[in-house]
N, C-alpha and C positions, 0 to 999 in steps of 0.2 A: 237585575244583574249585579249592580253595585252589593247589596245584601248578601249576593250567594257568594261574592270576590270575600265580603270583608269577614260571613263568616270560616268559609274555608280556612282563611287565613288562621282565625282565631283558634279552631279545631288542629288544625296543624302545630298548632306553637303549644297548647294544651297537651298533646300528646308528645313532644321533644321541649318538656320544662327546661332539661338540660341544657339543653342547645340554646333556647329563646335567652336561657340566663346569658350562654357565653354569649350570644350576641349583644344583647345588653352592655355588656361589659366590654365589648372590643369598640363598640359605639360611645365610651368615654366613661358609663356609666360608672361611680363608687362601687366597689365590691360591695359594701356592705346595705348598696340599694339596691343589688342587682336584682335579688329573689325578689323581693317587693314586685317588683317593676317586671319582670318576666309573670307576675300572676298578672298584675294591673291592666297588661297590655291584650292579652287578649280577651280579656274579660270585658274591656272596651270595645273593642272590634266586635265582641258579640253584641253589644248592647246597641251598637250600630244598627247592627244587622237585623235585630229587633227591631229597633225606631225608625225602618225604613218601610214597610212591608206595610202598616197602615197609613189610608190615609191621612189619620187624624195626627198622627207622631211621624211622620215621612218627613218634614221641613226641618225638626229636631235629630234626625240621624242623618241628613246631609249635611246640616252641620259641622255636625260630631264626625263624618265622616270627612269633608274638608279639614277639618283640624286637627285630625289624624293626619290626614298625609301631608298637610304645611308641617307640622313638628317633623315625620320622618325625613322629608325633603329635606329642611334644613338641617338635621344633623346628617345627614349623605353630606349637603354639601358643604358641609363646617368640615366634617374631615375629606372630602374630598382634596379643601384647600392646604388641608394641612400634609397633604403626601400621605393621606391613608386609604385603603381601600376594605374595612371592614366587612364579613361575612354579612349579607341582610338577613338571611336566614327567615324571610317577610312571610314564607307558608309550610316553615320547616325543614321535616325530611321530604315533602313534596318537591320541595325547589326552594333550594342553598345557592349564594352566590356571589361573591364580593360586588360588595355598593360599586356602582357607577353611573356615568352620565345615561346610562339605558333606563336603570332603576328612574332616574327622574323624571324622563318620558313616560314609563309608564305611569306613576305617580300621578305625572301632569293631566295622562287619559284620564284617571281614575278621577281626578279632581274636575276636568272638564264635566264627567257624568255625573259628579254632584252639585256640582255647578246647574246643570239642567234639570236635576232633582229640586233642587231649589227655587227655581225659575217656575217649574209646576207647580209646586207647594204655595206659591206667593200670589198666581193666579186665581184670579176671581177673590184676593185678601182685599179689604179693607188697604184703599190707596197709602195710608197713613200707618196704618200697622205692617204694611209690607216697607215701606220704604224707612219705617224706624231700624227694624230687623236687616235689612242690609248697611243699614247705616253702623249701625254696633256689629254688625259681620264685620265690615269695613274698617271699623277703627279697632277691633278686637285683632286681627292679622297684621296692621300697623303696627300694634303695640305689638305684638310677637315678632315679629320680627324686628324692630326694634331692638327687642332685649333678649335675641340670640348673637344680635350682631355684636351688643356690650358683649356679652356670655364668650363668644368669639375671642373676643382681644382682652377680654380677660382671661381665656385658658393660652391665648398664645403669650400673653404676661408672664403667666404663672410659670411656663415652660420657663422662659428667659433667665428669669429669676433661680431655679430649678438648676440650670446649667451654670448661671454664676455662682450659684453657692458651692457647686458640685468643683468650681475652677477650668469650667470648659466655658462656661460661657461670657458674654462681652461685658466690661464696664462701661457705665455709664457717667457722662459727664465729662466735665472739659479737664487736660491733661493737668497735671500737679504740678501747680508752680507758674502755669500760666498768667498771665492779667485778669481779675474777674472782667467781666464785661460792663460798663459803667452803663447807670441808667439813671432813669429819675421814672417814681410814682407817685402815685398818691395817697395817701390813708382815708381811712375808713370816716375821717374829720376835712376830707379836701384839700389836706396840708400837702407841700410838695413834699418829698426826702427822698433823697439823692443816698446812691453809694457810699461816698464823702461823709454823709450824716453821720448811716448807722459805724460807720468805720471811726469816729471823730474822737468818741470817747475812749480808743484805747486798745481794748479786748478784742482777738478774734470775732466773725460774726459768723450764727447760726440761719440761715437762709433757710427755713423752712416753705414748701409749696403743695397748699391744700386748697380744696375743691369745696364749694358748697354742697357739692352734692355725694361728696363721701361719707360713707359713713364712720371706717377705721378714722378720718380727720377731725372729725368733730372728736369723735373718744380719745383723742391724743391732747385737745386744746386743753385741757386741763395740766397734763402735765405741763405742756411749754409755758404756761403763767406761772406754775411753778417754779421752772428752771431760769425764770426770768426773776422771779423775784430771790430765790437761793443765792442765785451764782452772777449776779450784775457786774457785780467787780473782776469776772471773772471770764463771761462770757456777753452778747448782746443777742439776742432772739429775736427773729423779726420772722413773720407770717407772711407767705405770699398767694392769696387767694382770687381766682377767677368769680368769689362772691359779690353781689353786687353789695353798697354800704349796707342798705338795710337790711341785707339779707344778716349779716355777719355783726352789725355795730352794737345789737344787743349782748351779742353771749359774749364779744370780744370787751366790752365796757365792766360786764358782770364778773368774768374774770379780772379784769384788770391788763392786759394786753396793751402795751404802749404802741408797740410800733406793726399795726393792722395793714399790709399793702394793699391796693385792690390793683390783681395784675390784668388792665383790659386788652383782650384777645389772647390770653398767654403769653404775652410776649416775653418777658421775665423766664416761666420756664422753658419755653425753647430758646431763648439766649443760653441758657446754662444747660442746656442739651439735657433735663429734668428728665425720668422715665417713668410715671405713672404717679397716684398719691394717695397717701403723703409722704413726698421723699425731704430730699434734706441735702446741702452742699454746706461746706466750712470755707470760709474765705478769712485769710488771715492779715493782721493789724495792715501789713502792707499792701493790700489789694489782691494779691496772690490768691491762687485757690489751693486749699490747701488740705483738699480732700475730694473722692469720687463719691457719684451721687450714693445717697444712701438711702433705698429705698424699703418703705414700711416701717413701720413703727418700732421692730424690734430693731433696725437698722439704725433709724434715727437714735434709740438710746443705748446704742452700744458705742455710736459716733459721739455720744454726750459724752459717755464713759471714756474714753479716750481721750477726750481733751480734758476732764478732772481730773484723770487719773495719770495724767503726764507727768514726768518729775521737774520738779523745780518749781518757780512763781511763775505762774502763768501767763502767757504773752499778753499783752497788753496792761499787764501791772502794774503798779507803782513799785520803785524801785524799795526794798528794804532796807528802811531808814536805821541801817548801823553806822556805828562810829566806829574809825579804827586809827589807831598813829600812823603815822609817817615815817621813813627812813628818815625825813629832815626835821623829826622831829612834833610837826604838829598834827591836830586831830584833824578827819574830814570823815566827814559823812556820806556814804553813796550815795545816797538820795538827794545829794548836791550833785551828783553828773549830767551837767547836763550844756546844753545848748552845742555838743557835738557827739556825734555815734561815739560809742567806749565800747570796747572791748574789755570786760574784765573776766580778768586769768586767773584762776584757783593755781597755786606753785608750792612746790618741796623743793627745797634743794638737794633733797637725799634723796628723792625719787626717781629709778631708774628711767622710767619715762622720759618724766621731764629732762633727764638730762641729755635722753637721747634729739631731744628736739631745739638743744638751746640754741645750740647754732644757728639753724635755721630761723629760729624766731626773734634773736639780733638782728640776722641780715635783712627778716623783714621790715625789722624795728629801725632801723639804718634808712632805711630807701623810704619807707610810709609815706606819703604826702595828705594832702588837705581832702583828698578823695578818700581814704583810709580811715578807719576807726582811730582814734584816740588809745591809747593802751594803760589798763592799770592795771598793775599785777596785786593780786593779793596772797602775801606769802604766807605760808608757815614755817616753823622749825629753828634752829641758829641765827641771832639776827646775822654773824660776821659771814655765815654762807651766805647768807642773803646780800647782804652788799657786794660780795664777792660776783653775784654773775652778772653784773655790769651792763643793768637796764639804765637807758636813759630816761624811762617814763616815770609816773607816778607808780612809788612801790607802797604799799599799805601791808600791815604787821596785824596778823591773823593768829596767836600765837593759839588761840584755842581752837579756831576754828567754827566761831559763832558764827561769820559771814558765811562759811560755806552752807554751814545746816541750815542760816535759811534760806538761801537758794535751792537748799537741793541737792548742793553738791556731795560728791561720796566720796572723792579723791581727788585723785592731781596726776594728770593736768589735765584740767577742765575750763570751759568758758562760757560765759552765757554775753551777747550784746544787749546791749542800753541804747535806747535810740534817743535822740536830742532834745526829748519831751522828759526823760528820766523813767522812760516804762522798760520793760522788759519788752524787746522784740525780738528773742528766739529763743528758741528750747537751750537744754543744756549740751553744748558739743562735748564729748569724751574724747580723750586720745590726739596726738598731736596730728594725725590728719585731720579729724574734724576740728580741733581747734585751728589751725589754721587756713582750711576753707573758710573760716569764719571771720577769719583775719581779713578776706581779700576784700578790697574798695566796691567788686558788684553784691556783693553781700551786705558790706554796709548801705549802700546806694539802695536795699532795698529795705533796710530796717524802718524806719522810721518814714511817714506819711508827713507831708509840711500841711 
């Protein structure tokens, strides 16, 4: 019975190639497997049907018949879960019919009767060679299923992704500007490191989170040694891997990989609400997150590219150690700012901008207290306009303009904050609203890390 089911079947699908393909293909398949796969299939279903009919090969096509219907089963029920109901098209033009829970009943009949085909075939076997043979039955459906279930959440991934790119679908990770979530692990050498650590030296950090058992993560470790060793002054990269040490201590030691986490149970990335890997989060000098996750590897170095390719010195920098005079006369060096948040202000006095904003940045300059950034204007242009707009802070004479270009700056009014370590802790604000959101004390309160 099984033999004349499975080759019916196969004759059917033989004579509507057509059809077998679109079925193929509404059942997930790649257009460009689908011919493939519309001959493959029933040419198996016959080979069944063949291997059942003697004794001697009867045990080998109930196999082959069982593992027939575990694969169709599971893609029925892969897209069953997905809200689909695919044509089965399982005996052609004989009988068409969108997959359903019925289809898998009968399946399940179909398989119980190879089930019994197998149970004869094993009778009267050699105790030890029958029970090898179900035993590798056994772990061979384990592993199939298995790795439809990966197969599973990885095409419900793929969607996800699919519709975020598209702008219909959801971001991942925790909202911008939030508090990272503080943690303590451990490296790959049993040392503790804290949040606090990788954050200590300065520069925004790259929170990378890979898998030992990926494969895109391993092919990406070579860049992040790279980008570690490039851009240090610039950025901090740190790995966060579910690997155990010695799974990861070799190739992480060979590259050179400083800061290797081992994150045991995930916890790390579902703290930082991670979605698949290898993704990737920015957390910036003040603990802040300062980017949504970025998942995959062209994600991860487009998120590189954006923070190299940012204008100005980059967060966490050393301040750019120019000298400039003073309205009173002597020299200071920026890279002496320190031990309170500054605010320093790119200024024209000819600048309609600026002047549209003076008032307002007296009055703040008036009121400021000890919660408040520090203000230094660095001006250009006329020094007597410049005394003329009646800052009481420190003013510094820019007459060329060298402190701007190396900042970054391109006009006026601009500002970048200095946090009380002398780094650089924010991009460059343009225009008198964002320079003076920059002005206000929660802004400063969050530049600098003690």
């Amino acid at each position: 019975m099984l033999a004349v089911v499975f080759a019916a079947a196969a004759a059917a699908k033989l004579w509507d190639r057509e059809g077998t393909r679109d079925a193929v293909v509404g059942f997930g398949a790649p257009e460009r497997a689908a011919a493939p796969l519309a001959l493959l299939l029933p040419v198996a279903e016959l080979a069944v049907a063949a291997l059942l009919l003697p004794d001697a090969t009867a045990l080998a096509g109930a196999l082959g018949a069982a593992t027939l219907l575990l694969v169709l089963s599971a893609a029925i029920a892969l897209n069953l879960a997905r809200g689909r109901a695919p044509d089965c098209h399982c005996f052609g033009q004989l009988h068409s019919a969108p997959a359903g829970p019925m289809t898998l009943v009968r399946n399940g009949a179909l398989a119980a009767v190879a089930a019994f085909v197998i149970g004869g075939s094993l009778n009267g076997t050699e105790p030890a060679v029958a029970a090898a043979a179900l035993v590798l039955f056994a772990a061979g459906c384990a592993a199939f299923v298995s790795l439809l279930r990966s197969y599973g959440r990885l095409l419900l991934r793929v969607e996800e992704l699919e519709q975020a790119l598209a702008g219909g679908g959801p971001e991942f990770g925790l909202e911008l500007g939030t508090p990272a979530p503080m943690f303590t692990a451990r490296d790959i050498a049993g040392a503790e490191v804290t949040l606090d650590d990788l954050l200590a030296p300065g520069p925004p950090l790259l929170l990378i989170f890979a898998s030992a058992e990926c494969g895109p993560c391993r092919a990406l470790l070579p860049d992040v040694a790279a980008w570690r060793s490039e851009h240090a002054g610039r950025l901090t990269v740190a790995v966060a891997t579910d690997g155990a040490p010695e799974e990861v201590s070799p190739e992480a030691e060979a590259l050179g990989l400083e800061h290797m986490l081992v994150d045991d149970g995930a916890e790390l990335y579902r703290s930082f609400e991670a979605n698949g890997t290898p993704s990737a989060v920015l957390i910036a000098p003040d603990g802040a997150i300062a980017s949504r996750v970025a998942a995959g590897p062209d994600a991860i170095e487009a998120l590189m590219a954006d923070v190299l390719d940012a204008p100005g010195v980059p967060i966490g920098a050393p301040v750019p150690p120019v000298e400039l005079p003073s309205l009173d006369g002597e020299r200071l060096s920026l890279a002496d700012l320190r031990g309170r948040n500054t605010l320093v202000l790119f200024w024209d006095p000819q600048c309609a901008y600026c002047r549209g904003m003076h008032e307002d940045l007296l009055a703040w300059e008036s009121t400021a207290n000890g919660s408040a950034p520090q203000l230094v204007v660095v001006a250009s242009g006329d020094e007597e306009a410049i005394r003329s707009e009646g800052f009481r802070s420190k003013v510094l004479l820019d007459e060329d303009f060298a402190a701007g270009a190396e900042f970054g700056v391109s006009g006026t009014p601009m500002a970048v904050l200095v946090d009380a370590d002398g780094h650089v802790a924010s991009g460059v604000a343009a225009g008198a609203e964002a320079v003076l959101a920059l002005a206000e004390p929660a802004s400063a309160g969050a530049a600098g890390r003690p």
